[in-house]
gemmi code that builds the backbone of each chain (N, CA, C; Angstrom):
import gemmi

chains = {
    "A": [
        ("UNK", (-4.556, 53.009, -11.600), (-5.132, 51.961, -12.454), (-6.233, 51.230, -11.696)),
        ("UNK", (-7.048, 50.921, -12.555), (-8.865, 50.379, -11.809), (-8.067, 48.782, -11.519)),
        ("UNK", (-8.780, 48.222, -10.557), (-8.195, 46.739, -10.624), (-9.221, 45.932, -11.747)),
        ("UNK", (-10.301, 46.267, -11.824), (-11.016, 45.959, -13.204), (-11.216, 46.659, -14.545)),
        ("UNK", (-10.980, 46.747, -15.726), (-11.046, 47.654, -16.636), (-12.301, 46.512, -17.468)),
        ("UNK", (-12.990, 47.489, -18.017), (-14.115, 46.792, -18.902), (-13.946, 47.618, -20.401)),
        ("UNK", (-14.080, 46.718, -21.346), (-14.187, 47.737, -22.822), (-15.590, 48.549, -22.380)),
        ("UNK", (-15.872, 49.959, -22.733), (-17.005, 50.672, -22.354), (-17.916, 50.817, -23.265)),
        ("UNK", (-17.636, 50.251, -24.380), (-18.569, 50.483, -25.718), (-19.136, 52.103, -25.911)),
        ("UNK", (-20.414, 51.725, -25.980), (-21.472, 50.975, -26.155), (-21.036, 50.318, -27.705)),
        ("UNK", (-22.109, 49.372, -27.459), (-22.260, 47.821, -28.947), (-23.435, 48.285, -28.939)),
        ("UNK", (-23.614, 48.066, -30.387), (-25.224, 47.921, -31.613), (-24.690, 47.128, -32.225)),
        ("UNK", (-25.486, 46.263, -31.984), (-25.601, 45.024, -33.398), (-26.630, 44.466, -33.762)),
        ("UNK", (-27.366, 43.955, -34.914), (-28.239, 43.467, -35.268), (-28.719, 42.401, -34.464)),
        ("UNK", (-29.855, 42.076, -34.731), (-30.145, 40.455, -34.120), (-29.528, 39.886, -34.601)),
        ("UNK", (-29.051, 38.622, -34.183), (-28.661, 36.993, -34.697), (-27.458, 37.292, -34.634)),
        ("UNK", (-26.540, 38.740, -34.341), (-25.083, 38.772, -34.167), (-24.841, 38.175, -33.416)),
        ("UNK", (-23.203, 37.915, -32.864), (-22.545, 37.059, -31.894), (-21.953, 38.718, -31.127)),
        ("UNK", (-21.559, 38.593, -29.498), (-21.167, 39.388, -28.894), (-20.176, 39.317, -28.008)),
        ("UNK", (-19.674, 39.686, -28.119), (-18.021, 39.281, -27.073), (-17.664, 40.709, -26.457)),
        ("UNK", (-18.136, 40.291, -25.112), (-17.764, 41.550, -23.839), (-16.423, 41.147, -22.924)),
        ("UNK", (-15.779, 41.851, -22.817), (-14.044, 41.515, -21.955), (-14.162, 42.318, -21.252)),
        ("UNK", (-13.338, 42.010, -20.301), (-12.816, 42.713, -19.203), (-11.621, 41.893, -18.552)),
        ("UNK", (-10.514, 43.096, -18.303), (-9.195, 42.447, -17.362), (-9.069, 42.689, -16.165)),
        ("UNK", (-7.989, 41.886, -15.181), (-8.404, 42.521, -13.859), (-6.622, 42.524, -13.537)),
        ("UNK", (-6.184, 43.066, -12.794), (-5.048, 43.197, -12.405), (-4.198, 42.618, -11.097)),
        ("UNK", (-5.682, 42.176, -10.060), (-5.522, 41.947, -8.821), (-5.303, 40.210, -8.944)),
        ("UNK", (-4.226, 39.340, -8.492), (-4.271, 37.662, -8.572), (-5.096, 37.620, -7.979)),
        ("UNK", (-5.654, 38.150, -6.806), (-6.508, 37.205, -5.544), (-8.111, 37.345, -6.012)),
        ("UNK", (-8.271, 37.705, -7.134), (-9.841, 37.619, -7.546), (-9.341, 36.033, -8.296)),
        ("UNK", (-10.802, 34.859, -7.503), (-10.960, 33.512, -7.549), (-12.476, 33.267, -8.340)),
        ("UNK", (-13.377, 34.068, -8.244), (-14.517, 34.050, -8.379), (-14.923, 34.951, -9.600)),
        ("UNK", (-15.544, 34.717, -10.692), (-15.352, 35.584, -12.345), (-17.059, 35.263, -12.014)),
        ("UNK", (-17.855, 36.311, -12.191), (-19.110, 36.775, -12.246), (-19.562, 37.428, -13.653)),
        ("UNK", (-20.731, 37.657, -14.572), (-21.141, 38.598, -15.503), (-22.766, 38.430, -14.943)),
        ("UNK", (-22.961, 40.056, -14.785), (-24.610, 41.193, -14.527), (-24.805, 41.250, -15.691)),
        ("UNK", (-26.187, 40.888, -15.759), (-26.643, 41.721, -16.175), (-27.660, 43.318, -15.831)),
        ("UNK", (-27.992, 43.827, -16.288), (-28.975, 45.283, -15.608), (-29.283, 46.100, -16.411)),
        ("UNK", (-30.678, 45.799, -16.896), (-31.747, 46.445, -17.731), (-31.695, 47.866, -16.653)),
        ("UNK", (-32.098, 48.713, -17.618), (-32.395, 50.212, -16.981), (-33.315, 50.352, -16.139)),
        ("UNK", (-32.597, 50.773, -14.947), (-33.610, 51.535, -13.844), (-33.687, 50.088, -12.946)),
        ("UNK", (-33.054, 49.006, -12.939), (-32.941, 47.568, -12.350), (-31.957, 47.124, -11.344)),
        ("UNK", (-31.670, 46.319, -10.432), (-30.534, 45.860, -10.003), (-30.298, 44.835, -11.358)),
        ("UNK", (-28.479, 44.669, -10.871), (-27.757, 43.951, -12.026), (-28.538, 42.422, -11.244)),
        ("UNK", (-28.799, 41.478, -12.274), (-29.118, 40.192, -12.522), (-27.826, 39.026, -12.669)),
        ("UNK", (-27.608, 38.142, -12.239), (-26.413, 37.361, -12.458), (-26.935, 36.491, -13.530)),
        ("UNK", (-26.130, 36.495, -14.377), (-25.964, 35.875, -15.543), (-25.010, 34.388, -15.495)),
        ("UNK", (-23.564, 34.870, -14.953), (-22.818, 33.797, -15.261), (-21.545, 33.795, -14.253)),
        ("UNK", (-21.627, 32.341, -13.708), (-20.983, 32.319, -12.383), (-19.598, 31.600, -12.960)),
        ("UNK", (-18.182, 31.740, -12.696), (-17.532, 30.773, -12.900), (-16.137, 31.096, -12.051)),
        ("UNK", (-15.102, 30.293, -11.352), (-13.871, 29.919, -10.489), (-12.991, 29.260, -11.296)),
        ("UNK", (-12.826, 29.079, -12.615), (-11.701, 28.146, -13.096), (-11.404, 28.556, -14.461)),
        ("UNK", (-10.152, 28.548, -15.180), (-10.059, 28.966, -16.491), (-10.741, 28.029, -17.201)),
        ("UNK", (-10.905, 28.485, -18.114), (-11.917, 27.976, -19.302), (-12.920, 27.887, -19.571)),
        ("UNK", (-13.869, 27.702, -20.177), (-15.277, 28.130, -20.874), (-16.686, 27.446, -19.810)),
        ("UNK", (-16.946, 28.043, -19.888), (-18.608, 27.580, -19.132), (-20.103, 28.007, -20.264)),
        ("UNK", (-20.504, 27.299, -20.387), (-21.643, 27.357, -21.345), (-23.086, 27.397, -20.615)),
        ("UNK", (-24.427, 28.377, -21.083), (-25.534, 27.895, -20.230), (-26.294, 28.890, -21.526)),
        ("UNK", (-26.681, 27.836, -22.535), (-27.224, 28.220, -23.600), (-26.817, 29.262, -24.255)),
        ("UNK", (-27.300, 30.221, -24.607), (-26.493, 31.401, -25.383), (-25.553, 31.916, -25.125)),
        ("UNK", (-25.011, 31.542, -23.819), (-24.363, 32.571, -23.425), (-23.147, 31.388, -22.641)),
        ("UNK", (-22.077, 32.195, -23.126), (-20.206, 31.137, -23.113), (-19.465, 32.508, -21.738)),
        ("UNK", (-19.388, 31.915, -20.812), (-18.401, 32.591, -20.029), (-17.067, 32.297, -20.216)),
        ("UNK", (-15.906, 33.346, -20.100), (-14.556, 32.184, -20.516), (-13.588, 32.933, -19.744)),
        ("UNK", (-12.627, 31.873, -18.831), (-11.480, 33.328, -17.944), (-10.156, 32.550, -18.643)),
        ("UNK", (-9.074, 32.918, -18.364), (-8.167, 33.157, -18.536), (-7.453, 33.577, -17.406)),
        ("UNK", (-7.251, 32.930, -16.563), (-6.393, 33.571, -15.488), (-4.584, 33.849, -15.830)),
        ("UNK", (-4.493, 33.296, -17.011), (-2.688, 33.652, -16.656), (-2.692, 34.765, -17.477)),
        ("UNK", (-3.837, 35.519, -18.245), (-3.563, 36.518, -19.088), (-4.630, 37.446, -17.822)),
        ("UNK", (-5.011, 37.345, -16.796), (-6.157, 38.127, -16.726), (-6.724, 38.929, -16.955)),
        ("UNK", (-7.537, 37.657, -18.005), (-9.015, 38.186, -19.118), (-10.174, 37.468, -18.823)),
        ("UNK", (-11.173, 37.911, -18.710), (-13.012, 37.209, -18.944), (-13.664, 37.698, -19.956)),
        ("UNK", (-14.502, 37.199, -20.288), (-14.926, 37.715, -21.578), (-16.712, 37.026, -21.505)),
        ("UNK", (-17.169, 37.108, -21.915), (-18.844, 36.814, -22.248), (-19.250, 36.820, -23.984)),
        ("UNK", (-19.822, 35.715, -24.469), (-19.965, 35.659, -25.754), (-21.763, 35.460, -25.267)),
        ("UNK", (-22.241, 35.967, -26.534), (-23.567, 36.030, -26.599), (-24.042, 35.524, -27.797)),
        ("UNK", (-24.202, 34.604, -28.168), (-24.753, 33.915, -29.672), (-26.110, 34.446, -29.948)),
        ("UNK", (-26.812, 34.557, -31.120), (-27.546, 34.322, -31.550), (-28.437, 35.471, -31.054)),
        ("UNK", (-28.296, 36.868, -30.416), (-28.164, 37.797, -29.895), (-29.837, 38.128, -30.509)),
        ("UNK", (-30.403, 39.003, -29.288), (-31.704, 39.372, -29.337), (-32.278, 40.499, -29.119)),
        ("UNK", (-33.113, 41.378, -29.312), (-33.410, 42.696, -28.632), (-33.479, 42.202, -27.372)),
        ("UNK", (-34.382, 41.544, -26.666), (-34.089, 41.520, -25.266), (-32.859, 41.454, -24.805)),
        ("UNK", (-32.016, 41.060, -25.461), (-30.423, 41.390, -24.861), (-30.049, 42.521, -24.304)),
        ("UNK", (-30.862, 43.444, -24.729), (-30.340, 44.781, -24.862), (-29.944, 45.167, -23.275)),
        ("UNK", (-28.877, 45.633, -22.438), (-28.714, 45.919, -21.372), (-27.460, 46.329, -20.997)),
        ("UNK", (-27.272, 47.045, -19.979), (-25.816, 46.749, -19.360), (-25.406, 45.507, -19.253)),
        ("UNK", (-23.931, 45.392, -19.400), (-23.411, 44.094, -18.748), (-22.376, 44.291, -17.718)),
        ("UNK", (-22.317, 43.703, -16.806), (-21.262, 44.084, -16.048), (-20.594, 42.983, -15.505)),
        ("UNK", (-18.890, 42.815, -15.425), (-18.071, 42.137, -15.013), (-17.804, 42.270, -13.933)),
        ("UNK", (-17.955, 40.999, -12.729), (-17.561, 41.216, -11.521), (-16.973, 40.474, -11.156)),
        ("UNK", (-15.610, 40.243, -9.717), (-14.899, 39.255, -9.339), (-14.684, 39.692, -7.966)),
        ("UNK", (-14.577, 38.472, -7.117), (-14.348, 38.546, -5.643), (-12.530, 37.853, -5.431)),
        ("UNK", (-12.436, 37.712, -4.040), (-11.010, 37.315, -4.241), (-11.865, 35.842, -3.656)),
        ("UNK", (-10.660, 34.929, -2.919), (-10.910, 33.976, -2.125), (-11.176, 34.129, -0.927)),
        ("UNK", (-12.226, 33.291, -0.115), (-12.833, 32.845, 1.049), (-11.901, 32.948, 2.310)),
        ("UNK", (-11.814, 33.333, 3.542), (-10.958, 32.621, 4.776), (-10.494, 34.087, 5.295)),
        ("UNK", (-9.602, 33.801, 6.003), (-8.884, 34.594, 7.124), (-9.505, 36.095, 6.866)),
        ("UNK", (-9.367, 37.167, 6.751), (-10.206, 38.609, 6.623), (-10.465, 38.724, 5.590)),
        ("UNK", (-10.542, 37.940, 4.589), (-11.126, 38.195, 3.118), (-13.027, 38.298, 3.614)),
        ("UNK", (-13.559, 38.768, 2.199), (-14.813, 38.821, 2.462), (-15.820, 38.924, 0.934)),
        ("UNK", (-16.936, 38.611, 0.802), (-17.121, 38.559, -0.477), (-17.410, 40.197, -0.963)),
        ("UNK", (-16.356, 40.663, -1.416), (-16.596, 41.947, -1.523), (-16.247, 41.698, -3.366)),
        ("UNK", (-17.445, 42.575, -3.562), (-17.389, 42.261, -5.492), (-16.734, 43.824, -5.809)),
        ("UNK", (-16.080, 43.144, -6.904), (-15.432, 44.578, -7.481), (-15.838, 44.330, -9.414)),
        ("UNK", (-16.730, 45.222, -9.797), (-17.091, 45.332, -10.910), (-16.447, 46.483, -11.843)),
        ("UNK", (-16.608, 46.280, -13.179), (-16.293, 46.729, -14.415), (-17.248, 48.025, -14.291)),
        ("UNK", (-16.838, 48.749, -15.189), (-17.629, 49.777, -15.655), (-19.122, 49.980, -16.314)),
        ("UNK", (-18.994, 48.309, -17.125), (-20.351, 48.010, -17.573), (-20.150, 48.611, -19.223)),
        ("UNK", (-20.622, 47.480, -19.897), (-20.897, 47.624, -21.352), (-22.267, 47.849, -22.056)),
        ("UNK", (-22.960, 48.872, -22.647), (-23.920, 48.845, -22.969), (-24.113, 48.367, -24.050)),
        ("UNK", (-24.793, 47.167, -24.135), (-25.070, 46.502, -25.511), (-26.223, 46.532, -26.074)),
        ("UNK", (-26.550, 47.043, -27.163), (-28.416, 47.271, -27.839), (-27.959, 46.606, -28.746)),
        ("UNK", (-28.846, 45.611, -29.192), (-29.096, 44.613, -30.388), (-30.602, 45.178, -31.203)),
        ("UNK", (-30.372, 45.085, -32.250), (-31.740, 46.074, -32.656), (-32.276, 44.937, -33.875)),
        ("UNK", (-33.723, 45.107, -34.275), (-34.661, 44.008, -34.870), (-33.887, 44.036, -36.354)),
    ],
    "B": [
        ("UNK", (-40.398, 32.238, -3.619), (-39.897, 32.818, -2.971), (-39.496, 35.124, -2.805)),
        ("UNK", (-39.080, 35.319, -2.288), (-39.187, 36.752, -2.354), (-37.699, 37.414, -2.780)),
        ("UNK", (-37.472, 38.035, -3.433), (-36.301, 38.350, -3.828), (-35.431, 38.799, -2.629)),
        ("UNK", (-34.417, 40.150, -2.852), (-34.205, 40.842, -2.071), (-34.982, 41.791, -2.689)),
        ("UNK", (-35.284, 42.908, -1.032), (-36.229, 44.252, -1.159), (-35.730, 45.338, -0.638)),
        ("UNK", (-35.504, 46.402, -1.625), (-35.108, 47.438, -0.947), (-36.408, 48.941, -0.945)),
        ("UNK", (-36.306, 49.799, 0.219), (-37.268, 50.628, 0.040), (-36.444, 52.270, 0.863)),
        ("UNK", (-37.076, 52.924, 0.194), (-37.933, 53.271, -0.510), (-37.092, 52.887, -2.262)),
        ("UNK", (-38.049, 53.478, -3.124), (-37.158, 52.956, -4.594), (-37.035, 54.505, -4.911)),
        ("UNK", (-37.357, 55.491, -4.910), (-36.547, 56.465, -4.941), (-36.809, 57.834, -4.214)),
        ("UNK", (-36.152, 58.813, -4.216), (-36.171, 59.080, -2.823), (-35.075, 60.890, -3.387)),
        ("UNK", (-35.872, 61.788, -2.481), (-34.949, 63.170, -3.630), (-34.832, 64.079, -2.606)),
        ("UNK", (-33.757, 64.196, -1.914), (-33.157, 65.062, -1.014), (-32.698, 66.324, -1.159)),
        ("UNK", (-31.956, 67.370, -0.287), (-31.226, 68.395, -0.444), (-30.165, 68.296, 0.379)),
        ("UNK", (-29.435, 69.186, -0.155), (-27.537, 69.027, 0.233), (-27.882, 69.174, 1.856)),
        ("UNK", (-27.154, 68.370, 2.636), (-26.937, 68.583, 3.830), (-27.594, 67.450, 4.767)),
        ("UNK", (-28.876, 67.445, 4.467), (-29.974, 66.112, 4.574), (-29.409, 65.232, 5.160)),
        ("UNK", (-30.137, 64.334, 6.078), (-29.430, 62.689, 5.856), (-30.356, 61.810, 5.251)),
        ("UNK", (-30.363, 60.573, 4.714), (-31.293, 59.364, 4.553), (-30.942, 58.143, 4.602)),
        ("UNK", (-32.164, 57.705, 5.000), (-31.681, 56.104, 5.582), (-32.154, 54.888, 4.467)),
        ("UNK", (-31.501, 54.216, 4.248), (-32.302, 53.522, 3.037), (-32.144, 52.244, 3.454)),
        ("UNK", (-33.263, 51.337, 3.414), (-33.419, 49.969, 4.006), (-33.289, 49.046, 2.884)),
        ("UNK", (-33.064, 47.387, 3.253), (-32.644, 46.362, 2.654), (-33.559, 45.525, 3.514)),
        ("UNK", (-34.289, 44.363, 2.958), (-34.401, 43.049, 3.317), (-33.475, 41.774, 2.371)),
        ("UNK", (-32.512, 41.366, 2.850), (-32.396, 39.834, 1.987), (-32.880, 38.880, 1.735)),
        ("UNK", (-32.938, 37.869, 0.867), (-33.597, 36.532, 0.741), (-33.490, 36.095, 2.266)),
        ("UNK", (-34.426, 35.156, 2.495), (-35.130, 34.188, 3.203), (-33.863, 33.458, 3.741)),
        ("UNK", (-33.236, 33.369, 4.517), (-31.796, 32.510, 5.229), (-30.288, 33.172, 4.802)),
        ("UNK", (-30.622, 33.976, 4.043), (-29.098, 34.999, 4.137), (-29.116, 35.818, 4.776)),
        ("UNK", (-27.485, 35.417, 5.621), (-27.056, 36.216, 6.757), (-26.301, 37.556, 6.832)),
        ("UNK", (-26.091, 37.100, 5.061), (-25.175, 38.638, 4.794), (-26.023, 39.533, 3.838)),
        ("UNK", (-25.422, 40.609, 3.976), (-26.128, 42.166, 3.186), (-24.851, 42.943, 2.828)),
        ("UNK", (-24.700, 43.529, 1.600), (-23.229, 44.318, 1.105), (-24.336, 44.881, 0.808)),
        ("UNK", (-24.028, 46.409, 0.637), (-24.225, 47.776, 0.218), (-23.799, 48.546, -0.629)),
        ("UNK", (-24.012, 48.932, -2.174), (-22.913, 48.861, -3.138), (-23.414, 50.116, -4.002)),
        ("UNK", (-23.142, 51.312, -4.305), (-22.939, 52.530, -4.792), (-22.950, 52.498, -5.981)),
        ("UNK", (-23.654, 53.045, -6.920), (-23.856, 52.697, -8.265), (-23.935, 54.432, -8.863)),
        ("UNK", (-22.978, 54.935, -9.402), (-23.033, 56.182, -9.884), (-23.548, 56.292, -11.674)),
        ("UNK", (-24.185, 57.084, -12.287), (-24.838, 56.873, -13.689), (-22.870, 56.363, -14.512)),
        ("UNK", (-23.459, 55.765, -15.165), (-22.667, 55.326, -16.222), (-21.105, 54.556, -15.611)),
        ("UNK", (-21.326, 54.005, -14.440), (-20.120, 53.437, -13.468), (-20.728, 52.140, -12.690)),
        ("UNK", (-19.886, 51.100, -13.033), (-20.164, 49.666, -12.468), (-20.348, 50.380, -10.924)),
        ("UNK", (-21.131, 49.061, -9.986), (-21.455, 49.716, -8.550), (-19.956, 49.315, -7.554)),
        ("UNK", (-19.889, 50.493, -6.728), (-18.644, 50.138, -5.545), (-19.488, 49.931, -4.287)),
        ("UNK", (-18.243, 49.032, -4.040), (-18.472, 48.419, -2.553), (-18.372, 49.678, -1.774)),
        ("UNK", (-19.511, 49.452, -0.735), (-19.601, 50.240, 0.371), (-19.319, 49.707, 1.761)),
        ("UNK", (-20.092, 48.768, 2.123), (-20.167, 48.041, 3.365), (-20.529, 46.050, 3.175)),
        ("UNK", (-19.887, 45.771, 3.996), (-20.451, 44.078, 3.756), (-20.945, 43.711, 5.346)),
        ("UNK", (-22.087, 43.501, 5.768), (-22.513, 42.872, 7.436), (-22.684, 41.349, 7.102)),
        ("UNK", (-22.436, 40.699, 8.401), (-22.666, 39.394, 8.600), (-22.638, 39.572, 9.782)),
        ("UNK", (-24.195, 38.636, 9.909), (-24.190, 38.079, 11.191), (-24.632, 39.631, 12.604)),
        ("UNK", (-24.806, 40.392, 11.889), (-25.168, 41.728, 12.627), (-23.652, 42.559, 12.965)),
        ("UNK", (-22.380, 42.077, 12.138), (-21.198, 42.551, 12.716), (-20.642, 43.236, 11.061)),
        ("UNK", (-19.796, 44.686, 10.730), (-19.506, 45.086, 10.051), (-18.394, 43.926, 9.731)),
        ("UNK", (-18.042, 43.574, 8.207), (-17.111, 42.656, 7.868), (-16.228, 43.207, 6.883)),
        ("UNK", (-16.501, 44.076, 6.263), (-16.019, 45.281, 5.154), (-16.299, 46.289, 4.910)),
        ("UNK", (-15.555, 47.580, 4.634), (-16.183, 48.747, 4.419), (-15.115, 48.987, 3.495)),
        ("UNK", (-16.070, 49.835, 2.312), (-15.009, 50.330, 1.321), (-14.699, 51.751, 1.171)),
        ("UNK", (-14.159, 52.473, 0.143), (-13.167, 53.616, 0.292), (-14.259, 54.638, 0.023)),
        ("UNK", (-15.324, 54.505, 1.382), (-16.121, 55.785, 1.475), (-16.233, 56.723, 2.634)),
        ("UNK", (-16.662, 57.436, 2.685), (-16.328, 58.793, 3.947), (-17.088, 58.026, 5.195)),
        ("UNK", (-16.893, 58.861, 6.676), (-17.513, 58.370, 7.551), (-18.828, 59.034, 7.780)),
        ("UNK", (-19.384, 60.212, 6.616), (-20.760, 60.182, 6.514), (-21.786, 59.076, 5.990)),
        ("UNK", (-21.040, 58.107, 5.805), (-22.029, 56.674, 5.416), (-21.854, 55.222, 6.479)),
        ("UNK", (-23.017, 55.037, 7.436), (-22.948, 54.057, 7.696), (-23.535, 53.186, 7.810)),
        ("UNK", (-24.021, 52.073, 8.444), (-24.765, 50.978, 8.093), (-24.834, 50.379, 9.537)),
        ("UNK", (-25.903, 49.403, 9.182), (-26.469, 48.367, 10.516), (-26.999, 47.274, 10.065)),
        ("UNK", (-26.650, 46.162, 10.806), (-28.146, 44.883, 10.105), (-28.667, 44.636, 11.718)),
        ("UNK", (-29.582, 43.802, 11.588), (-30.199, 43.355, 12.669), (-30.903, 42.645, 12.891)),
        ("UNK", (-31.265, 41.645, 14.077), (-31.413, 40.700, 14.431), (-32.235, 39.837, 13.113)),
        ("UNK", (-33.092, 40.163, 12.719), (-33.588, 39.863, 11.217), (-32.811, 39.646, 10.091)),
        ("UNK", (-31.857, 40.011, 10.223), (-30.646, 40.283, 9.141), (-30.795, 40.802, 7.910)),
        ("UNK", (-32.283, 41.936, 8.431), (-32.245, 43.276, 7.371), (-31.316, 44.006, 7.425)),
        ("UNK", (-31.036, 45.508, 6.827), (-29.829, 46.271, 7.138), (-30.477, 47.795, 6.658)),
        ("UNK", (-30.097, 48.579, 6.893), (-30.225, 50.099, 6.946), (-28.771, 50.756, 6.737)),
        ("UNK", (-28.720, 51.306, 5.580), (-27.750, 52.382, 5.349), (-28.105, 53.881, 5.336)),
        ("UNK", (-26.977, 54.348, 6.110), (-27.089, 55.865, 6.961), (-26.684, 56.875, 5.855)),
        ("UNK", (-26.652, 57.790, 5.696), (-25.849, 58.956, 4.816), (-26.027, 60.093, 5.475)),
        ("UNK", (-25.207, 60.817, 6.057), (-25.559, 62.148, 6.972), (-24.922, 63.509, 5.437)),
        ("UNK", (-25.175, 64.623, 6.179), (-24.739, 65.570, 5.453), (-24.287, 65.325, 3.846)),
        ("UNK", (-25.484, 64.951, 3.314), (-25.680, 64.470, 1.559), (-24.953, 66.055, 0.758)),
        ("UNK", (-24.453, 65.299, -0.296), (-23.494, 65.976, -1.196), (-24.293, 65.445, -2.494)),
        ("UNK", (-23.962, 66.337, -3.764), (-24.584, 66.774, -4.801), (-23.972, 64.995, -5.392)),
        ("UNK", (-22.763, 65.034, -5.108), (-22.184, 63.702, -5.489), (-22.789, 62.379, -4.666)),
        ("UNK", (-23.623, 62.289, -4.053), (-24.240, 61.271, -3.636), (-25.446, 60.855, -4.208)),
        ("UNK", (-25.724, 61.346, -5.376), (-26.814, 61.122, -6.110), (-26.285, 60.179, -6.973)),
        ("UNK", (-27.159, 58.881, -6.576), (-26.770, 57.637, -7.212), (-27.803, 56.366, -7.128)),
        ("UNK", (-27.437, 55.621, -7.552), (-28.492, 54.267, -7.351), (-28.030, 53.415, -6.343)),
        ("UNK", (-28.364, 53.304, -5.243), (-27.900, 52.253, -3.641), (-28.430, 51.204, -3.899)),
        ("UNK", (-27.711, 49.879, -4.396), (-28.022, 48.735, -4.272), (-27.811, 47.585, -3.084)),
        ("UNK", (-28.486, 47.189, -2.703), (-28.522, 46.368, -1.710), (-27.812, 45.028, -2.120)),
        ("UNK", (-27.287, 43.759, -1.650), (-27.071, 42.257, -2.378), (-27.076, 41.565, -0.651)),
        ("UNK", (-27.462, 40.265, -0.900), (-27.305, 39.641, -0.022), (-27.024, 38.235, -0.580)),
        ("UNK", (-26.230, 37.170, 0.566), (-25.852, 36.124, -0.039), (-25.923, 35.395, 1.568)),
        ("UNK", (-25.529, 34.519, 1.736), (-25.380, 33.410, 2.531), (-24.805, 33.694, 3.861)),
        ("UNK", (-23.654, 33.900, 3.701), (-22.778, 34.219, 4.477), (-21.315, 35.237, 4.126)),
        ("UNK", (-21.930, 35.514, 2.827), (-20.817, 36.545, 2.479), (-19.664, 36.187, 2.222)),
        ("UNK", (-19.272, 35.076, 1.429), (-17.919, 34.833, 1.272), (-17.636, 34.877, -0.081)),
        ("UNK", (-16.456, 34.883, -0.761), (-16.408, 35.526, -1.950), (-16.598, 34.690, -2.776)),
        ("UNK", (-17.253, 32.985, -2.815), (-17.255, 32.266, -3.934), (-18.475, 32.075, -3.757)),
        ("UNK", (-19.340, 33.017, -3.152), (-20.772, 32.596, -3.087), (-21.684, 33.877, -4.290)),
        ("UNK", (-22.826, 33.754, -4.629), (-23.537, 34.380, -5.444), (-23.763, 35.222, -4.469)),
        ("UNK", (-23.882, 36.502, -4.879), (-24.638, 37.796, -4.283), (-25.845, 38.314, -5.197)),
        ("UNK", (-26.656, 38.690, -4.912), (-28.535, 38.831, -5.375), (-28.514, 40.232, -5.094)),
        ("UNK", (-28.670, 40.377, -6.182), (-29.173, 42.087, -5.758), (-30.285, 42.520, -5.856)),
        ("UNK", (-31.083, 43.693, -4.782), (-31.894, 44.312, -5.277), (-32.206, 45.280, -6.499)),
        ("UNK", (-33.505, 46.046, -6.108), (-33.592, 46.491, -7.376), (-33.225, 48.278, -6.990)),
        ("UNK", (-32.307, 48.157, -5.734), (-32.547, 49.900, -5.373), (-32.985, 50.834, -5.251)),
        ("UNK", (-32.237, 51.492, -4.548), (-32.993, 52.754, -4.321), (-31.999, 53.624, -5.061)),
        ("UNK", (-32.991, 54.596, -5.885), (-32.528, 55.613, -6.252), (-32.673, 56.562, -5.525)),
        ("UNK", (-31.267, 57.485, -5.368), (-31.230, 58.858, -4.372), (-30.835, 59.881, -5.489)),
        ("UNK", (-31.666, 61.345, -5.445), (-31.256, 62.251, -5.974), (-30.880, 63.589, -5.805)),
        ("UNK", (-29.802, 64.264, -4.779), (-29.307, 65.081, -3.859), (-29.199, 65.973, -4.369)),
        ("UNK", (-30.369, 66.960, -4.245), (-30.486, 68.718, -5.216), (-29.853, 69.584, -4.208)),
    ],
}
model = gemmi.Model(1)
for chain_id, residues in chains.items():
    chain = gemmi.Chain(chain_id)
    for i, (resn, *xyz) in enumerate(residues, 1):
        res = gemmi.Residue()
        res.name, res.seqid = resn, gemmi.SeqId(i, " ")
        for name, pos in zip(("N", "CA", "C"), xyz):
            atom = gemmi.Atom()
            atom.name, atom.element = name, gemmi.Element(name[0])
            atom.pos, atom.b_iso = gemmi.Position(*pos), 0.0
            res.add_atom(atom)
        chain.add_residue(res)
    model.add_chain(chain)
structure = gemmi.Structure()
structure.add_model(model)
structure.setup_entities()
């Protein structure tokens, strides 16, 4: 079993749809809930940083964890062709004694929003 | 400011080959992770340096290795390339490498092992 599983889609949806990307993780010691983005042929782009259950907002876009179910999820309002990209879910554990920021990502969701 | 830079951006080998593929990080980050990106597969950890000292290595063979240096650029090694090493090598660098910090990625190098 992956310690991250991502839904793999791919999503098409119109413009102005709403988008909800998940991913679970299996491991407790991931502290740190990340979402990439990564247009083709790109490094992934950070989108959305968050350490605590519950929702984080930064305009269109709602990060949300859930640590006692471990779930994250990414909502995308108001959705655009430029949306169009991989997304990818990533999480580190916690800081200190031989830990290290080592990211462990999802499979990546391909989402195309079309005009 | 300058992103992170990786070079060459792509790069097309034959089985057996080695290649070295370089990283610069942002401007005051001390750390560089090295992270394996296969088509249609989130990227795996390869290596994490800080400080010019290996701090992590992940579940890859000992034909791959790595260096940073005094600059706290970094260079990843690949000796005797396999058909399965054809992938996208992303570079990230962050601060000091700890796991509640942002990691920046480049834009990679693509390798393609005929």
């Amino acid at each position: 079993q992956k310690e991250v599983e991502q839904d793999p889609g791919p999503l098409s949806v119109p413009e102005g749809a709403i988008v909800s990307l998940n991913c679970t993780y299996s491991n407790s010691a991931f502290q740190y809930f990340m979402w990439y983005r990564q247009y083709s042929r790109k490094g992934p782009e950070l989108l959305m940083y968050t350490y605590s259950s519950g929702n984080k907002e930064d305009g269109r876009f709602t990060a949300q964890v859930d640590k006692s179910s471990k779930y994250i999820s990414l909502f995308i309002r108001d959705s655009q062709p430029s949306d169009s990209a991989t997304y990818l879910c990533a999480m580190s554990a916690n800081a200190g004694g031989t830990s290290y920021g080592k990211l462990t990502f999802g499979q990546g969701t391909i989402l195309t929003v079309h005009p | 400011d300058a992103g992170v830079t990786q070079s060459p951006t792509h790069l097309i080998k034959t089985r057996g080959q080695h290649v070295t593929l370089r990283c610069s990080p942002i401007s005051g980050h001390k750390s560089v992770s090295w992270y394996q990106q296969v088509l249609g597969q989130g990227p795996q950890f390869i290596f994490q340096y800080y400080e010019k000292e290996e701090r992590g290595r992940g579940n890859f063979p000992d034909r791959f290795s790595a260096r940073q240096f005094p600059n706290y650029s970094s260079e990843l090694n690949v000796n005797a390339l396999l058909l399965g090493d054809s992938a996208l090598y992303l570079c990230a660098s962050s601060t000091r490498g700890q796991g509640q910090e942002t990691q920046y990625f480049g834009p990679g190098t693509r390798l393609l092992v005929l």
